[in-house]
C-alpha positions in Angstrom: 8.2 -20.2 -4.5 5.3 -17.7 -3.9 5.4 -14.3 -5.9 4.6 -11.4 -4.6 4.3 -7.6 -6.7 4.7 -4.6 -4.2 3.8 -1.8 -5.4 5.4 1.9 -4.1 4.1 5.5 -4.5 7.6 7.1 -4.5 10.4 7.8 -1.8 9.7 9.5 1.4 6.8 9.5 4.0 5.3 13.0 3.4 5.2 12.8 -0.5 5.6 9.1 -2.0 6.0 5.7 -0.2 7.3 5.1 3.8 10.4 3.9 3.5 10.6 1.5 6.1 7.1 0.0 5.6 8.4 -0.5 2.4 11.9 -2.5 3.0 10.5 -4.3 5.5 7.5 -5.5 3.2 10.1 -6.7 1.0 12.6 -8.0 4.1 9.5 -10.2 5.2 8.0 -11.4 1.6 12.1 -13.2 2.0 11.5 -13.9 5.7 7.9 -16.0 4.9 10.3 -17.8 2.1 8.6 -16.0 -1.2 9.7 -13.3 -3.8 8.8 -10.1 -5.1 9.0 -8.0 -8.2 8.4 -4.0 -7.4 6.1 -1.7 -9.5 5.2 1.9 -9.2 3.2 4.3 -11.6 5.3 5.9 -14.2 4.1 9.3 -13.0 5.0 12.6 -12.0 4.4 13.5 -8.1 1.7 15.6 -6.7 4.6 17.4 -5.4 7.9 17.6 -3.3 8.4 18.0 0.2 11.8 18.9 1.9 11.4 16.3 4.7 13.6 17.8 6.8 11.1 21.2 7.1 8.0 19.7 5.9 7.7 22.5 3.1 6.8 22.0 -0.5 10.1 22.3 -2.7 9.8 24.1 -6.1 10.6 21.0 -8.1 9.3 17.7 -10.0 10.2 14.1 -9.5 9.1 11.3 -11.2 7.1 8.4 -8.9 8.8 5.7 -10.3 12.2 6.8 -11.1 12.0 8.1 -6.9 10.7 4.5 -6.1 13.8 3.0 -7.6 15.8 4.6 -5.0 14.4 1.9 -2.8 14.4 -0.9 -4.8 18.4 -0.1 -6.4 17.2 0.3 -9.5 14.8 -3.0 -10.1 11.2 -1.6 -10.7 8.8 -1.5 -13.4 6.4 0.6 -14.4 3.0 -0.6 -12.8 1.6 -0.8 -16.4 3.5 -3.4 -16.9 2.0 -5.7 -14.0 0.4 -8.6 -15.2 -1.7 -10.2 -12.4 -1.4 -14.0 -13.8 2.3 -14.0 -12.9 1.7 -13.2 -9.2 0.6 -14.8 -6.1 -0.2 -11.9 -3.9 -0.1 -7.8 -4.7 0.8 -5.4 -1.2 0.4 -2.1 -0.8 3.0 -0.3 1.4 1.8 3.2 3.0 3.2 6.5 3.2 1.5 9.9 1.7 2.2 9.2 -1.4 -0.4 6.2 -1.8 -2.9 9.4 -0.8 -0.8 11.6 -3.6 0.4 9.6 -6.4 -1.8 6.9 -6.2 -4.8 8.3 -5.7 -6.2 11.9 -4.9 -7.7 10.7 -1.1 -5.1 13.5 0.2 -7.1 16.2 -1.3 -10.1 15.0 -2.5 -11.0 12.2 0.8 -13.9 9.9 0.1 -14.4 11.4 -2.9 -11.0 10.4 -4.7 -9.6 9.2 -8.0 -7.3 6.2 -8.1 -4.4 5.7 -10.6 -6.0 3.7 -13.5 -2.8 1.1 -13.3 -2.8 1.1 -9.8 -7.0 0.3 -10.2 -6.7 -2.4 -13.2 -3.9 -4.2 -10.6 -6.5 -4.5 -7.7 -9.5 -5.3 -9.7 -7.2 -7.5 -11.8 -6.0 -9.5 -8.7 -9.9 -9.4 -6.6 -10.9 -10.9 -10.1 -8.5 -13.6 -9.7 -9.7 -14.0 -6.1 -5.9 -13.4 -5.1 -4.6 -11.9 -1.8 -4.1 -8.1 -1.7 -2.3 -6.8 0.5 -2.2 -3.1 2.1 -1.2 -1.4 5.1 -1.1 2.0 6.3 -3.3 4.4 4.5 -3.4 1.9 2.0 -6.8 0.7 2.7 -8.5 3.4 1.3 -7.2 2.8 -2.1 -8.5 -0.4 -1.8 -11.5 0.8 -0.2 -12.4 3.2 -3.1 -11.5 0.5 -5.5 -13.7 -2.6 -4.3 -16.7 -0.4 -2.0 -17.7 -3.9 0.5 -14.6 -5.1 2.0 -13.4 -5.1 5.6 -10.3 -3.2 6.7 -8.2 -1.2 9.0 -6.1 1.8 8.9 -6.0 1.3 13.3 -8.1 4.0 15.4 -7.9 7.2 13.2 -11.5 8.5 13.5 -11.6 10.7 10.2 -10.0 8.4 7.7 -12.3 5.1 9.4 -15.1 7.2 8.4 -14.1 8.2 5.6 -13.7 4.7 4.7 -16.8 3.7 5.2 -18.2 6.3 3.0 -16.7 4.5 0.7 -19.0 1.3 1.4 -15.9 -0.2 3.2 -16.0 -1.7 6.8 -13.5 -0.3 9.1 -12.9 -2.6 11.8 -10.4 -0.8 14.9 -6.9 -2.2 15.6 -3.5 -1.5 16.9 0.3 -2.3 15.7 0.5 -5.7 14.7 -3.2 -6.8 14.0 -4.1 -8.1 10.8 -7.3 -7.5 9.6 -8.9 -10.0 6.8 -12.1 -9.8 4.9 -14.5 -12.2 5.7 -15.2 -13.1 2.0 -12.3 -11.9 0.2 -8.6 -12.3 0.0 -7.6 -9.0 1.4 -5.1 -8.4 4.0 -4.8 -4.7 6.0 -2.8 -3.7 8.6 -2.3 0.1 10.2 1.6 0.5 10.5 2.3 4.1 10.7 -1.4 5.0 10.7 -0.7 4.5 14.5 1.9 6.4 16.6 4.6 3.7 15.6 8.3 2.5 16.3 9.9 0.7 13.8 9.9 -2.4 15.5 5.9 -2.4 15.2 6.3 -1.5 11.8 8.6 -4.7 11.7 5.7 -6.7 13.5 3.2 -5.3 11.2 4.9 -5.9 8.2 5.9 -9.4 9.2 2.6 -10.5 10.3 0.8 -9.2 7.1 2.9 -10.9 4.7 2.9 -14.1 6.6 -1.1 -14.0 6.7 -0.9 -13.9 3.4 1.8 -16.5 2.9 -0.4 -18.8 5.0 -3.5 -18.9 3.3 -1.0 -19.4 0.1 -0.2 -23.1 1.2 
């Protein structure tokens, strides 16, 4: 049985990871017949938001303690990850990939990634296994590896953006899978586009099982 690690950027869409990208990544790794483990950076979070007004609440939350919330308790700290025990690594979306995994929400091209979150992806390219990301994702993995080919869908800024980055942005909507010509790595928009959950469950679905594919 394949492995895959997912890892999440917290709990919640406007400040850590989108929470139904996220269970359906994990509903579809099962679907496509494979398993997963669930990592996250032991981290504090850029900050809160009250999603119910979109305002910034005057307290602190941990990214990988809010990330269990998701999982029902089974995470480990993305320190931990050890790419020779994994098949695949798959980034779910959500502002909190821009936040807590790396600074793109503030800083754009000219972000920081999480060093745990960049020793997993140059870990796995090194390894020439499939990485996974959808969403807005792709720029971590953009900023990470520069010359690789990848989608976030038809959102002008953040495609430009990319390829600042020496990335290739490549246009698509929900459902499309986008894969690098040279390298292993798997993109997808999700709710980069204006989304139902149902393409999110298409997207999902059809990036793990690219990546399930090219496993066998």
């Amino acid at each position: 049985m394949k492995k895959f690690a997912v890892v999440l950027a917290g709990c919640g869409v406007q400040d850590g990871a989108e929470i139904h990208e996220a269970v359906l990544t994990l509903l579809a790794i099962k679907k496509h017949g494979a398993d997963y483990e669930v990592f996250a950076p032991d981290v504090s979070q850029h900050h809160v938001i009250d999603h119910t007004t979109g305002k910034e609440m005057n307290e602190k939350r941990n990214v990988l303690v809010e990330s269990a919330r998701i999982t029902r308790g089974k995470i480990k700290p993305l320190s931990e990850f050890q790419a020779r025990n994994f098949d695949a690594l798959v980034f779910p979306g959500g502002f909190g990939v821009a936040k807590n995994l790396c600074s793109y929400a503030f800083d754009g091209p000219d972000c920081k990634v999480n060093p745990d979150v960049e020793k997993a992806v140059k870990d796995m390219a090194s390894l020439q296994k499939p990485i996974g990301a959808m969403c807005i994702s792709p720029v971590v993995i953009s900023q990470i590896l520069g010359n690789v080919e990848v989608t976030i869908g038809a959102d002008i800024k953040t495609a430009q953006h990319i390829e600042k980055m020496g990335a290739k942005h490549i246009v698509t909507t929900h459902g499309e899978v986008i894969k690098d010509k040279h390298r292993p790595i798997y993109t997808t928009p999700c709710y980069m586009l204006d989304a139902n959950i149902l393409q999110i469950e298409l997207g999902t679905y059809n990036l793990i099982g690219s990546i399930v594919k090219d496993l066998y």
